[in-house]
matplotlib code that plots the C-alpha trace (Angstrom):
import matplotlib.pyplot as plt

x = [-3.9, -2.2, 1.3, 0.4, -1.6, 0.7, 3.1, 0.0, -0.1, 3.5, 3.5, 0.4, 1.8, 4.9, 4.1, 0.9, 1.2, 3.4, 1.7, -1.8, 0.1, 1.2, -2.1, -3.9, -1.2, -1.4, -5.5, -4.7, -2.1, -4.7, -7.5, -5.8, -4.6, -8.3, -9.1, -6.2, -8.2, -11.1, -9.2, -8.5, -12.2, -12.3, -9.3, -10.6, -13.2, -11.3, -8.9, -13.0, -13.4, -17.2, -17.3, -20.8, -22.6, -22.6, -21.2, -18.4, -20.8, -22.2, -18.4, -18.0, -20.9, -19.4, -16.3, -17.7, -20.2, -17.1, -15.3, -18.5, -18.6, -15.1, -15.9, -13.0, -13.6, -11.8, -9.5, -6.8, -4.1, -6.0, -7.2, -3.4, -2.5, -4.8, -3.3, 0.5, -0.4, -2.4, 0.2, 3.0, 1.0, 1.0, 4.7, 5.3, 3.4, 4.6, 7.9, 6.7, 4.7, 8.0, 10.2, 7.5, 7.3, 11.2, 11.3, 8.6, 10.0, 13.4, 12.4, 10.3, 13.1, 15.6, 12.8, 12.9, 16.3, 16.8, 13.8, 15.8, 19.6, 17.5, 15.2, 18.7, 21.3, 18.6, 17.8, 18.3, 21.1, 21.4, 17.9, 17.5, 20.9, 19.3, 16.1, 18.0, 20.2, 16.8, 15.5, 18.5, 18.1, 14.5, 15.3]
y = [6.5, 3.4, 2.9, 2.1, 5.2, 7.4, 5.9, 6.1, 9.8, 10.5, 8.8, 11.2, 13.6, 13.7, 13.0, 13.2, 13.9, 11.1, 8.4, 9.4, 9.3, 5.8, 4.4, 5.3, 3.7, 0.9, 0.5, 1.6, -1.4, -3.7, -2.0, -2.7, -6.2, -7.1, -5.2, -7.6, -10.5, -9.4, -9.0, -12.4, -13.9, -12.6, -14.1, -17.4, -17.0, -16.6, -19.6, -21.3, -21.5, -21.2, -18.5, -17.1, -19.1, -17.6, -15.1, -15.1, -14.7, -11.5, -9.4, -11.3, -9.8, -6.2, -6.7, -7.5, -4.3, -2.0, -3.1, -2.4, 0.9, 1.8, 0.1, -2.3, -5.8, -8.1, -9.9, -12.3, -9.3, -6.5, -8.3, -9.4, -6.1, -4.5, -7.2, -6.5, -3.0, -3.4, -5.6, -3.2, -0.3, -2.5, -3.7, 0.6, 1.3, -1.3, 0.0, 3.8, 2.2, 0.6, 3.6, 5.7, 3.0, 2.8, 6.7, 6.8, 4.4, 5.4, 9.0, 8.0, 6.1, 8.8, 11.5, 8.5, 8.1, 12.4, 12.3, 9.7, 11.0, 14.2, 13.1, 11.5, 14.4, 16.3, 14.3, 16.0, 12.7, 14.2, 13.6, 10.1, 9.3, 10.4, 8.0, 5.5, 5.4, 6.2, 3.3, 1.0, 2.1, 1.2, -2.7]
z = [24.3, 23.8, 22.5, 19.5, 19.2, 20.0, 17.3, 14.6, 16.1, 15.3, 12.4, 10.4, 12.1, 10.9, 6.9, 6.8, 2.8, 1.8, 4.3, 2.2, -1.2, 0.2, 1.1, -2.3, -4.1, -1.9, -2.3, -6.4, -6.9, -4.9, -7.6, -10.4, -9.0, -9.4, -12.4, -14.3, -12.9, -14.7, -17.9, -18.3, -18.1, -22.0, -22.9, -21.6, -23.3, -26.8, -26.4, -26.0, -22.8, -21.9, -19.3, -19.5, -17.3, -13.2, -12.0, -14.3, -17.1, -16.0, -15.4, -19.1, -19.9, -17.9, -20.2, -23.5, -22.7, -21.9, -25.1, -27.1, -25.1, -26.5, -29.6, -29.7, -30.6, -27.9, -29.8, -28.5, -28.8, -27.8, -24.8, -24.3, -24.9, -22.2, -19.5, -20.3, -19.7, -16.2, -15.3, -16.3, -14.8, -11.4, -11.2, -12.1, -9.1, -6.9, -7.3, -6.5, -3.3, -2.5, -2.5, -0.4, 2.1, 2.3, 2.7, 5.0, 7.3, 7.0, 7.5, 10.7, 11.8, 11.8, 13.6, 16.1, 17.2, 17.2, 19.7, 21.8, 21.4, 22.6, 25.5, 26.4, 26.2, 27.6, 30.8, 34.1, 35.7, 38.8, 39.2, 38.2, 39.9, 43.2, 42.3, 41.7, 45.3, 47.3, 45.4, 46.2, 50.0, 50.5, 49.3]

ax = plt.figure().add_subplot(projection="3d")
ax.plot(x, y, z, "-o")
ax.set_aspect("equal")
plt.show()
């Protein structure tokens, strides 16, 4: 395995529950990221904007069937009203997938150098020492 693999290794190994809570907010935030995109093809289409024709017109079409679905009709404030909130509900997460990340990193980070101060205090010297003077000899 490479280096890299092994770090991947230690890495799900280590937190495997807050490295998979990290990745679905992650793939939520990009969701959602997308899903306020789509929000505001009806609110160019109340300022006037003609956005029915291609393929804009059929996710209009998606979104004017999903507001008939809940039965709201998409006026300029509702339709502001439902971006402010995906937005809001993205910066939320964003900061939740910051503070995860952070942890993870800094958690990993710390398991890290205890390993090393370990492998280090650990390490037979006399050994290595003795390496390192046949080593010197042979050049």
């Amino acid at each position: 395995m490479s280096l890299f693999g092994h770090y991947i290794a230690d890495l799900t190994g280590s937190m495997p529950k807050k490295l998979t809570i990290s990745i679905v907010l992650m793939v939520t935030i990009s969701l959602l990221q997308g899903i306020s995109l789509v929000v505001l093809i009806p609110l160019l289409n109340l300022v006037g904007l003609n956005v029915n024709d291609g393929s804009i017109g059929q996710f209009a079409m998606g979104i004017s069937q999903f507001f008939e679905l809940i039965k709201v009709q998409p006026t300029l404030p509702i339709v502001l009203m439902v971006y402010v909130v995906v937005i809001s509900l993205i910066a939320i997460l964003n900061r939740i997938e910051t503070l995860q990340t952070s942890f993870i990193e800094y958690q990993f980070s710390g398991q890290l150098r205890k390993r090393l101060y370990n492998a280090i205090t650990n390490s037979n010297w006399l050994f290595f020492r003795k390496i390192s003077l046949q080593t010197l000899h042979m050049h």
